[in-house]
SEDRENMI-745742 format. One line per field, with one value per residue (C-alpha): residue number from 1; x, y, z; chain. Coordinates in Angstrom, 1 decimal. Layout:
num: (NUM; ...) $
X: (X; ...) $
Y: (Y; ...) $
Z: (Z; ...) $
cadena: (A; ...) $
This chain:
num: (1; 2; 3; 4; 5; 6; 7; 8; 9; 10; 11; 12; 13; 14; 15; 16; 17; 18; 19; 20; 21; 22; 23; 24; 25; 26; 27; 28; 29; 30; 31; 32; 33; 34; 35; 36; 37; 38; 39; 40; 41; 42; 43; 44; 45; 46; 47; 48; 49; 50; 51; 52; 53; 54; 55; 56; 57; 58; 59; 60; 61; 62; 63; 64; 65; 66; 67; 68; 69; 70; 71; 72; 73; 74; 75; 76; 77; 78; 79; 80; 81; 82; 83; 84; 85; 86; 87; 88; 89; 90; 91; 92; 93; 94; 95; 96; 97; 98; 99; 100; 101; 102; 103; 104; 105; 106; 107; 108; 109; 110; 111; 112; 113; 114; 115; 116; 117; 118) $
X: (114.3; 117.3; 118.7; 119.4; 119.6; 123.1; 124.0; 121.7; 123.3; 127.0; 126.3; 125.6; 127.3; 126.3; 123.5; 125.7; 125.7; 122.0; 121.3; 123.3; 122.0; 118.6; 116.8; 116.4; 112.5; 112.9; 115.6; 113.3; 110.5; 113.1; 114.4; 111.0; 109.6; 113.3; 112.5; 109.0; 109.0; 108.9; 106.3; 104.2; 104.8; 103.6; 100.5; 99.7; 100.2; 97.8; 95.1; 95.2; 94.7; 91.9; 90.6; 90.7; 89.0; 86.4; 85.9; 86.1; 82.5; 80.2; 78.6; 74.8; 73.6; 76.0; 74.2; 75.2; 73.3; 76.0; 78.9; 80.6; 81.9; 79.2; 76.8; 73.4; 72.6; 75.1; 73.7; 69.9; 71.0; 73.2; 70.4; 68.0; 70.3; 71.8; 74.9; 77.2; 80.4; 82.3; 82.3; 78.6; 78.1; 80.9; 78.3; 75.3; 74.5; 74.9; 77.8; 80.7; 84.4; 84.0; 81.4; 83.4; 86.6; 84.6; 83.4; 86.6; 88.0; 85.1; 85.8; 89.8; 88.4; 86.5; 88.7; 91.5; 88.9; 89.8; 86.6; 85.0; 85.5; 89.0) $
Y: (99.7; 101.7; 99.5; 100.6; 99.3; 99.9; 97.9; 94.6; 94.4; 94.7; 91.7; 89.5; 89.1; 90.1; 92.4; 95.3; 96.4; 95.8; 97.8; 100.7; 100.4; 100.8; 104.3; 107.0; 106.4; 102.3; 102.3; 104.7; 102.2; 99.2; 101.2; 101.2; 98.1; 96.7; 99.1; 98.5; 94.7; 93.5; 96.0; 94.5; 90.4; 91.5; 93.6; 90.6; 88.0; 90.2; 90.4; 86.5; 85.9; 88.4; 86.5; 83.0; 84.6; 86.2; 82.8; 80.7; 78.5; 78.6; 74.8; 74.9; 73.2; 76.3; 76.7; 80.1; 80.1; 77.9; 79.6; 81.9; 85.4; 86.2; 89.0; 88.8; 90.9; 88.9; 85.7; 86.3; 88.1; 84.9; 82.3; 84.1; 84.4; 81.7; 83.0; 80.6; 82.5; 84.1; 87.2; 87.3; 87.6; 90.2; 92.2; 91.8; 94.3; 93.9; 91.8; 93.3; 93.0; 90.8; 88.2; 88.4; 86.7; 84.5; 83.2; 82.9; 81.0; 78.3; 77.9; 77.4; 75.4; 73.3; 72.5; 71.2; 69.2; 65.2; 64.3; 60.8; 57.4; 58.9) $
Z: (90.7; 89.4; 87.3; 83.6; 80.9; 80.4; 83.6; 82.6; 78.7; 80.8; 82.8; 79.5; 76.7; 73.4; 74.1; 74.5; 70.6; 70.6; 73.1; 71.9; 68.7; 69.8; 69.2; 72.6; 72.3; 72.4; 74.7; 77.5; 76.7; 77.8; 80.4; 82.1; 81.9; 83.8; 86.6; 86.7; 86.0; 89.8; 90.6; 87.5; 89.1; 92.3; 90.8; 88.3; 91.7; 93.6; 90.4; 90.5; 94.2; 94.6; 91.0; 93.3; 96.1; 94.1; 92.3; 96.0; 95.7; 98.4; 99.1; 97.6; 101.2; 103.6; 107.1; 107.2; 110.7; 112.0; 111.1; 113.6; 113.1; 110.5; 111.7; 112.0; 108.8; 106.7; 107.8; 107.2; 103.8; 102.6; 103.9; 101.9; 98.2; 98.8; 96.6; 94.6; 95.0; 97.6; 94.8; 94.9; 98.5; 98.9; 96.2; 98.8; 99.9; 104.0; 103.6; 105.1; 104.8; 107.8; 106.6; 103.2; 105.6; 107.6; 103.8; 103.1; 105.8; 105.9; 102.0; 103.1; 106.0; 103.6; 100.8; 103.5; 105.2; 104.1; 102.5; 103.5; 101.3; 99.7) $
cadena: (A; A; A; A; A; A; A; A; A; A; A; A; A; A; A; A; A; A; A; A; A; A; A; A; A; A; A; A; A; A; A; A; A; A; A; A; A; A; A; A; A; A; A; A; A; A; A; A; A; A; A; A; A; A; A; A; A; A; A; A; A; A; A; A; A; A; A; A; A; A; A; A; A; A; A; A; A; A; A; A; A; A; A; A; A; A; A; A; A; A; A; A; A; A; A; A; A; A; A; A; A; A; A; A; A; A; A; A; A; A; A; A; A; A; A; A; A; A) $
């Protein structure tokens, strides 16, 4: 944020003449993708961890029962669907924010869990 274009072509050599040869319309366009560049990482970052979480599998055989934190609703809901992904139960309907983080941390839970005969 406030950097311009001017500043970024100074601190290399050569770019200098290409950037002032550029047109106001292209230059503007540059201009605001530099300024805007971190903001579009952390978006795309975001984008790909919610992408994880959506994708996060739920074990075919999940007592959901068993697991604490998960209200009553949620866990009758999930016994009966039976979903495959931590996306499709946050889409029941019943499932709360809540459940949707307790899914989440038994998936976490699971996958660091050192699996027998490895």
């Amino acid at each position: 944020p406030g950097a311009r274009l001017e500043d970024v072509a100074a601190a290399a050599p050569g770019p200098a003449e290409a950037v002032a040869a550029l047109d106001p319309a292209a230059r503007a366009s540059l201009e605001r993708e530099l300024r805007y560049a971190g903001y579009v990482a952390r978006q795309q970052e975001l984008v790909a961890r919610d992408r994880a979480r959506e994708e996060a599998p739920l074990a075919p055989d999940l007592d959901y029962r068993a697991l604490d934190g998960l209200p009553l609703e949620a866990r009758e809901k999930l016994a009966r669907l039976r979903p495959a992904t931590v996306g499709q139960a946050a889409r029941i309907p019943g499932v709360d924010p809540t459940a949707v983080a307790v899914l989440l941390l038994h998936t976490r839970r699971a996958l660091a869990r050192p699996r027998g005969g490895e």
